[in-house]
N, C-alpha and C positions, 0 to 999 in steps of 0.2 A: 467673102464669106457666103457657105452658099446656105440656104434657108431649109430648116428640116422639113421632111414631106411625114404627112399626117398618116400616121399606121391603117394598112387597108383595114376596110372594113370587115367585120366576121358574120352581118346581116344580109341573108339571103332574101333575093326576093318573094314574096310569095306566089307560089303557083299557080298557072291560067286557071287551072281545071278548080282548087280551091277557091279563085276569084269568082269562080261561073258557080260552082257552089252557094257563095253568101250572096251571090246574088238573086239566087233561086231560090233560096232561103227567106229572104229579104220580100220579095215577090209573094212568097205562099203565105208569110204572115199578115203580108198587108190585105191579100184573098181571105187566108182566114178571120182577120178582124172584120172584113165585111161580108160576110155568109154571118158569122155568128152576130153583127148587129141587126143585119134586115131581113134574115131570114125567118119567116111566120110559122108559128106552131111547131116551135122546135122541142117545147117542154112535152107537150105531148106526143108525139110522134118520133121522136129522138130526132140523131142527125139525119141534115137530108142529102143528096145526092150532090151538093156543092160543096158543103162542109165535106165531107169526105175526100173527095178532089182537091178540096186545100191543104187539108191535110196529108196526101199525096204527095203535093207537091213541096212539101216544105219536108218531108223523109227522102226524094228523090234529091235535093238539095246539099240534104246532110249526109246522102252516101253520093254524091260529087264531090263533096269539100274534101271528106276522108278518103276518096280513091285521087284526090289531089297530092295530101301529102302522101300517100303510100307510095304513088310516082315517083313522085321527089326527090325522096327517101332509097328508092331503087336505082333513079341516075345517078342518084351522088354517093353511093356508097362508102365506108371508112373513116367519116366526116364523125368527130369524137362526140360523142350524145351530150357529155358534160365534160369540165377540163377540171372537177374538183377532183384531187387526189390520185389524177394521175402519171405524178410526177413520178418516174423507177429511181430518181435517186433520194427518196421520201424516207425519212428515218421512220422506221416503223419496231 
C-alpha cells in the first residue's frame, strides 16, 4: 500500500527584492525612531537633516518591497489572482 503524497504547495516564496525591501524598511524605522527621540530642537526648527534621511529611507524601502512583487508578478505571469468563481462549468 503505498502512502499518499501531501498536495504541492500553492505558497510562493517571497521575493529577494521585497526581502531587501522590509528590510530597509525595518532599518529606516529603527533610524527614524532614533532621530525623532534625540534629536534637539526639533519643535522649533522643524525636521532636521537626519530625520529627513530616515525618512528617505524607509520610502526607498517601500518602492523596493513594491518593485519586488511587481517582478514577481512579471516572471510568473497567468498564475490565477483568485480561484473564487472561476470555475466555466459554474451554474450561473
Amino acid at each position: 500500500m503505498e502512502t499518499p503524497h501531501p498536495a504541492p504547495s500553492q505558497h510562493r516564496p517571497i521575493p529577494g527584492l521585497t526581502k531587501l525591501g522590509a528590510a530597509t524598511i525595518a532599518f529606516g524605522l529603527v533610524f527614524d525612531l532614533s532621530e525623532h527621540s534625540f534629536a534637539a530642537g526639533t519643535a522649533a526648527t522643524g525636521f532636521t537633516l537626519g530625520e529627513h534621511a530616515a525618512h528617505l529611507v524607509v520610502l526607498v524601502g517601500m518602492i523596493l518591497g513594491l518593485a519586488g512583487v511587481i517582478v514577481d508578478g512579471v516572471r510568473h505571469p497567468g498564475r490565477p489572482a483568485r480561484s473564487e468563481g472561476s470555475d466555466p462549468r459554474a451554474v450561473r
